[in-house]
C-alpha positions as CSV (number, residue, x, y, z in Angstrom):
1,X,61.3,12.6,-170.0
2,X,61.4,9.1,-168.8
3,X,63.2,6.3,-170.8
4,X,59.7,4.5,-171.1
5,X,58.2,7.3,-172.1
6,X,60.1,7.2,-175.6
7,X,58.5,3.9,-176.1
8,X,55.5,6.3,-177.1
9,X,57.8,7.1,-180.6
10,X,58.3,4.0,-181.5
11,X,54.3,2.8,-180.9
12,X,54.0,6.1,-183.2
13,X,56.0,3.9,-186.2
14,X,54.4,0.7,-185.4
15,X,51.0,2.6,-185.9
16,X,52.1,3.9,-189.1
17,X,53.2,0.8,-190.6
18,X,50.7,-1.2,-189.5
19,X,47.9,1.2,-191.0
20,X,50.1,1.1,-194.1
21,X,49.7,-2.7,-194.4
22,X,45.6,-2.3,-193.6
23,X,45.1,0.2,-196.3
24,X,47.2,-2.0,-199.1
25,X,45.9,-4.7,-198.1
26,X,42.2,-4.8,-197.8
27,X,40.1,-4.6,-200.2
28,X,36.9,-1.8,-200.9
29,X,38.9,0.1,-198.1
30,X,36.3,3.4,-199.7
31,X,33.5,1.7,-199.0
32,X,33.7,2.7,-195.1
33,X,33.1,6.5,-196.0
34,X,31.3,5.8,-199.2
35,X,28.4,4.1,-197.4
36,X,29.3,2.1,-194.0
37,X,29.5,5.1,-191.8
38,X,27.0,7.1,-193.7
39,X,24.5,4.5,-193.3
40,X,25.6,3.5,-189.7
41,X,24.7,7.5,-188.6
42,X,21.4,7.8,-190.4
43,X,20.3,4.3,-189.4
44,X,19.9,2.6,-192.7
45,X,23.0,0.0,-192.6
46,X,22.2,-3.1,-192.3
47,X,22.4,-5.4,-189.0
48,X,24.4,-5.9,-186.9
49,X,26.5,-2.8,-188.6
50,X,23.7,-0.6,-187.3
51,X,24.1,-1.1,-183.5
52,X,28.1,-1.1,-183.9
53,X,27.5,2.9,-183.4
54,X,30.6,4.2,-181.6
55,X,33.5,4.8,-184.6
56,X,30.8,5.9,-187.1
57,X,29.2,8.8,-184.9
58,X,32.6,9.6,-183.8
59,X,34.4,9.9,-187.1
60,X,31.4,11.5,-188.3
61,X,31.0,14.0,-185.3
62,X,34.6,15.1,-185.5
63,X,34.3,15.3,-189.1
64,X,31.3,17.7,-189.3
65,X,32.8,19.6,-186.1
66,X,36.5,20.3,-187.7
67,X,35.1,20.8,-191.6
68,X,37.1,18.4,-192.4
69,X,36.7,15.3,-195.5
70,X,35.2,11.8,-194.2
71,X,38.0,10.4,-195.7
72,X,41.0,12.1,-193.8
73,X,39.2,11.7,-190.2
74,X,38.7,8.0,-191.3
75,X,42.6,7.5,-192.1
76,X,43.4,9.6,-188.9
77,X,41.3,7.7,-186.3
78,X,42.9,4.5,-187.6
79,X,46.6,6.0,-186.9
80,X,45.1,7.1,-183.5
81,X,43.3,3.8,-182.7
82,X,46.2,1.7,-183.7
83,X,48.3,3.8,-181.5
84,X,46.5,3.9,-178.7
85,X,45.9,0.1,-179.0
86,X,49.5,-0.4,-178.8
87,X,49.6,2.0,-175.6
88,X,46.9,0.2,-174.1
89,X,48.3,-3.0,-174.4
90,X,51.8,-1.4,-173.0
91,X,50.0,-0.4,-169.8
92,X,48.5,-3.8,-169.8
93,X,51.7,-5.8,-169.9
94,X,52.9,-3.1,-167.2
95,X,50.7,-5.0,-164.3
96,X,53.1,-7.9,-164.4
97,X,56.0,-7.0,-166.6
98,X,59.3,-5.1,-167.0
99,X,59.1,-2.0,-169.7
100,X,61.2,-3.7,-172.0
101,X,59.1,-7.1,-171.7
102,X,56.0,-4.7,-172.5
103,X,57.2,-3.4,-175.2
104,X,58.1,-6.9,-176.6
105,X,54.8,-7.9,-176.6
106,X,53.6,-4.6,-177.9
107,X,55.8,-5.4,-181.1
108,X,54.4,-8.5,-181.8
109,X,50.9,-7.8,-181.8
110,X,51.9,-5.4,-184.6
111,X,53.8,-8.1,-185.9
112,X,50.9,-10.5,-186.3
113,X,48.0,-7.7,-186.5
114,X,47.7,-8.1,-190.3
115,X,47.0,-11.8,-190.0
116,X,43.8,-10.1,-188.8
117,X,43.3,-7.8,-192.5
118,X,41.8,-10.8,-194.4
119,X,38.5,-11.0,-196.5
120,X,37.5,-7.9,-195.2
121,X,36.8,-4.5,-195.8
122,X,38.3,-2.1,-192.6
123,X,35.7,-2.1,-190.2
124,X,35.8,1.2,-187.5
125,X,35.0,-1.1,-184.8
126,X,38.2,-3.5,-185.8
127,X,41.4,-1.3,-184.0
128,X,38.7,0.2,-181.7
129,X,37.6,-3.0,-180.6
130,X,41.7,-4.3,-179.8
131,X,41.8,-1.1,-177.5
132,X,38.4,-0.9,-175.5
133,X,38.6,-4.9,-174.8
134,X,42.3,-4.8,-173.6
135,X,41.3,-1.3,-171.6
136,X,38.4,-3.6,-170.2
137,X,41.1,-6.1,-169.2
138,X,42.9,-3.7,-167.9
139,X,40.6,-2.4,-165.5
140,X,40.0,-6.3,-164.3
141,X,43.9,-7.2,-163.7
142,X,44.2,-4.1,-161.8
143,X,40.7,-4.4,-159.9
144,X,39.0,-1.2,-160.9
145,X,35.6,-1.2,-160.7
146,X,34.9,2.5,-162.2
147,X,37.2,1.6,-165.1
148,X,35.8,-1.2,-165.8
149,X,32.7,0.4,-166.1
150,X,33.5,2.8,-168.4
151,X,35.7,0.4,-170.9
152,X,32.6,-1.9,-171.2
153,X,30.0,0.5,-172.1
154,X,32.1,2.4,-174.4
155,X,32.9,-1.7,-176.2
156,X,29.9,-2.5,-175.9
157,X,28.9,0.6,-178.0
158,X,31.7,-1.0,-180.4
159,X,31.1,-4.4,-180.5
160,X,29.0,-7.5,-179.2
161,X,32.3,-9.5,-178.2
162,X,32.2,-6.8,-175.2
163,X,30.0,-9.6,-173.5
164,X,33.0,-11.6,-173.2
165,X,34.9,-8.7,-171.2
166,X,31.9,-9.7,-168.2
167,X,32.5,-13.0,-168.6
168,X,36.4,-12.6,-168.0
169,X,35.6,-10.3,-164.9
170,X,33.2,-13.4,-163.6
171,X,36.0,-15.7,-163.6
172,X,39.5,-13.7,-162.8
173,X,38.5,-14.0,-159.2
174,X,37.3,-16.0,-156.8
175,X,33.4,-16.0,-157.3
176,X,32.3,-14.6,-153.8
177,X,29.2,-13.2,-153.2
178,X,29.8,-9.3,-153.5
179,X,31.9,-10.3,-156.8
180,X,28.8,-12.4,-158.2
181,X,26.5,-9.2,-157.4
182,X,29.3,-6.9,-159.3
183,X,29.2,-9.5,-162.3
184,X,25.3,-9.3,-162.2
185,X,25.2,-5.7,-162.4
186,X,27.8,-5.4,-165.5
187,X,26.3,-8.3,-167.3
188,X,23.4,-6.1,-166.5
189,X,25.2,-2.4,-168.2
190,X,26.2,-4.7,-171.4
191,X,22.8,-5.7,-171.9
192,X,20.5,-2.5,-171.3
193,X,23.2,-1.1,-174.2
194,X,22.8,-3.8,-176.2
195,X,18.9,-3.9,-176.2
196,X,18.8,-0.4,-176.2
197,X,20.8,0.3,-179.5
198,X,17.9,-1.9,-180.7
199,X,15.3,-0.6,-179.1
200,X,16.4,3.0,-180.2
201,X,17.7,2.2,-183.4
202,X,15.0,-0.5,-184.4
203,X,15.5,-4.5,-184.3
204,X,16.5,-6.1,-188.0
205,X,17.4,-9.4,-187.9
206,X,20.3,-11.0,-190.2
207,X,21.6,-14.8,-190.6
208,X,23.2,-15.4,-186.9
209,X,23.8,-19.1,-187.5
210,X,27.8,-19.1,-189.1
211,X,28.8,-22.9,-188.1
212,X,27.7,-24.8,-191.5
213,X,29.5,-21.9,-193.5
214,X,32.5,-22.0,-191.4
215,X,32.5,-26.1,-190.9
216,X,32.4,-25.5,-195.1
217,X,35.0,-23.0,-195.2
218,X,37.5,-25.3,-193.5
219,X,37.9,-26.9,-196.9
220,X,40.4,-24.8,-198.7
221,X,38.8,-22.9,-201.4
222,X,38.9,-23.6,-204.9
223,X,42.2,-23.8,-206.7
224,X,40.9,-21.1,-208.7
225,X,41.7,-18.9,-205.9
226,X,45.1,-17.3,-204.8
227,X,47.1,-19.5,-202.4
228,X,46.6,-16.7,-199.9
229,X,42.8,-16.1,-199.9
230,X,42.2,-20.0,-200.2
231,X,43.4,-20.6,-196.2
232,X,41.7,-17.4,-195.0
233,X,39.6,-19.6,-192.4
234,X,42.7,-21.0,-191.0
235,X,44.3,-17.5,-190.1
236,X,42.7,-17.3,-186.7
237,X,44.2,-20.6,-186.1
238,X,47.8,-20.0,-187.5
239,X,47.5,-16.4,-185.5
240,X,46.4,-17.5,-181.8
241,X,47.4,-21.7,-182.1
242,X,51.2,-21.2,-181.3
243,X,50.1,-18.6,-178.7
244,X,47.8,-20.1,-176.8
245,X,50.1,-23.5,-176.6
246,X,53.0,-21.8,-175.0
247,X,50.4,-19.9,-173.3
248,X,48.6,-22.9,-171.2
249,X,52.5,-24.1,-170.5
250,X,53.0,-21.0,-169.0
251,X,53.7,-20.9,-164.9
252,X,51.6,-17.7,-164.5
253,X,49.5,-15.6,-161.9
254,X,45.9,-16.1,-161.2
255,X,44.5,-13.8,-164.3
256,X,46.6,-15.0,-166.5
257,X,45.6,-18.6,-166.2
258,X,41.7,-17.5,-166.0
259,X,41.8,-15.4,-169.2
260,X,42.8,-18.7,-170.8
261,X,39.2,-20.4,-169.6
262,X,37.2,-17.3,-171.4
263,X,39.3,-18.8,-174.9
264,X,37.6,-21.8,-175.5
265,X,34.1,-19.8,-175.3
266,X,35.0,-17.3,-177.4
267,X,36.1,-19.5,-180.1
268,X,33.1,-21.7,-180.0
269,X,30.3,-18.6,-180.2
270,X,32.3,-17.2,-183.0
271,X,32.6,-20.0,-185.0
272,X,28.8,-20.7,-184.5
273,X,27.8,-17.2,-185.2
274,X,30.5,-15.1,-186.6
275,X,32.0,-15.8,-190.2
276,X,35.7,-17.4,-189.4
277,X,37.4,-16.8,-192.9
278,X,36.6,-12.8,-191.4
279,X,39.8,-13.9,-189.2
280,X,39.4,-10.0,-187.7
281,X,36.6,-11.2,-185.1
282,X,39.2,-12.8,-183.1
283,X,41.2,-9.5,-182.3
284,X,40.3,-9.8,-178.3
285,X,41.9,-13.4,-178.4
286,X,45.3,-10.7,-178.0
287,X,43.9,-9.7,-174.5
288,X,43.0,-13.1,-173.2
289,X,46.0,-14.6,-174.4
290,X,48.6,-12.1,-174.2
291,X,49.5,-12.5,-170.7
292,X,49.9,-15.9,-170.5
293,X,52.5,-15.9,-173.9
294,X,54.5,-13.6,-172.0
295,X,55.0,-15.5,-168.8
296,X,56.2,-18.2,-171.2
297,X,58.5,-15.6,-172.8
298,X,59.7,-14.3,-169.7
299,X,59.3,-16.4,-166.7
300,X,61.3,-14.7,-164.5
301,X,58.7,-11.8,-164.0
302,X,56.7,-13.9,-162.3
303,X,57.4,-13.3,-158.4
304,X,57.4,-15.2,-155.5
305,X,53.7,-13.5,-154.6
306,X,52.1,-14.1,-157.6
307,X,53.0,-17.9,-157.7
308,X,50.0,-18.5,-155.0
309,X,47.6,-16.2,-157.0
């Protein structure tokens, strides 16, 4: 067995403790098998839960198939999720980077993770949504078309914010004409998914406009409030701010310094239509970011090649 390879045990401890911290410290964590995923399955949750389809009908699937409770397929898939995450940001990290650097980086995204458990029940789509868009990155650094593919319809079964794994494709290489046609035709894959969950599963609209909320919600709540939940809107900030400053100081290849231009897009369409004290809808900011921190971290990976990149 290969040294790396026992990297795997200790990505099996970081699971468990970071699925420790997201069961103690959400709140309604019963509330996904109570009603979410019940409600997801037979259509009746409410939008945009409804279209988010791929945990629910998987944790339900494997739950009907083994006999097994709702409950302990729920609390396994979020070991497995978490664990594959941190795999799939290993391999990720592996394009440009020593083992040991990987694994560095794996650690702190468990490190920081629970920033991300705030004012939130756990969603399905929230681990599920850290591996699929970092798969989907993964696929672009390494230029594979057929993987990329594949990760995107599989997010985009997950989650909107798949859209932003096209728009990262557009710009990590030069924009020639074949690349422009590729970009065309995977903008195209997100979107027949996207209307189709809504064609299939029947449009219902719900209040898309977040940026007066969150422009309130940059006042710090009430004193009334804990300490804690009253800067829950700044936890994106105090999460990915540090990063992505050491980040854009980074000397880095090509992707690296691209992934960077997707940031300020994301951030702006969540803030106008996502709810920012939620500070789990910036989970992919750890793909588009990631790279870049680490060539801060550790400049001497960066080799004479990728310098011109």
């Amino acid at each position: 067995m290969k040294r790396e390879a026992w990297y795997l045990v200790v990505y099996l401890t970081l699971a468990v403790a970071t699925g420790f911290a997201d069961v103690r410290m959400r709140a309604h964590t019963d509330n996904v098998v109570k009603s979410y995923i019940p409600g997801v399955v037979a259509g009746t949750e409410s939008a945009p839960g409804r279209y988010r389809v791929l945990m629910p009908f998987a944790i339900d699937g494997v739950a009907r198939a083994t006999g097994a409770s709702l409950i302990s397929v729920w609390y396994v898939s979020r070991l497995l999720l978490l664990f594959t995450a941190f795999c799939v940001i290993h391999l990720y990290l592996r394009t440009w980077f020593a083992p040991g650097e990987a694994f560095a980086g794996v650690a702190l995204t468990a490190a920081t993770l629970p920033l991300t458990f705030t004012n939130s029940w756990p969603h399905p789509d929230h681990f599920a949504e850290l591996a699929l868009f970092t798969l989907g990155a993964v696929a672009i650094a390494r230029r594979s078309d057929a993987l990329f593919g594949a990760a995107l319809a599989a997010a985009a079964l997950n989650r909107e914010t798949s859209a932003f794994l096209v728009l990262l494709y557009c710009v990590a290489e030069p924009l020639t004409r074949a690349r422009a046609i590729r970009t065309v035709l995977f903008g195209a894959e997100w979107f027949a998914i996207y209307a189709g969950l809504r064609a299939v599963r029947g449009l219902s609209h719900y209040e898309y406009w977040q940026a007066g909320r969150n422009l309130a919600d940059l006042g710090l709540l009430p004193s009334a409030f804990d300490p804690y939940y009253r800067a829950y809107a700044y936890f994106g900030l105090v999460l990915f701010g540090p990063m992505l400053v050491l980040a854009l100081r980074a000397d880095a290849p090509r992707f690296a310094r691209r992934a960077l231009l997707v940031v300020p897009c994301f951030v702006a369409v969540a803030f106008m239509f996502s709810s920012i004290i939620e500070s789990r809808i910036f989970t992919p900011l750890y793909a588009l970011i990631l790279p870049g921190l680490m060539f801060f971290l550790f400049p001497s990976a960066l080799t004479v090649r990728e310098r011109v990149l």
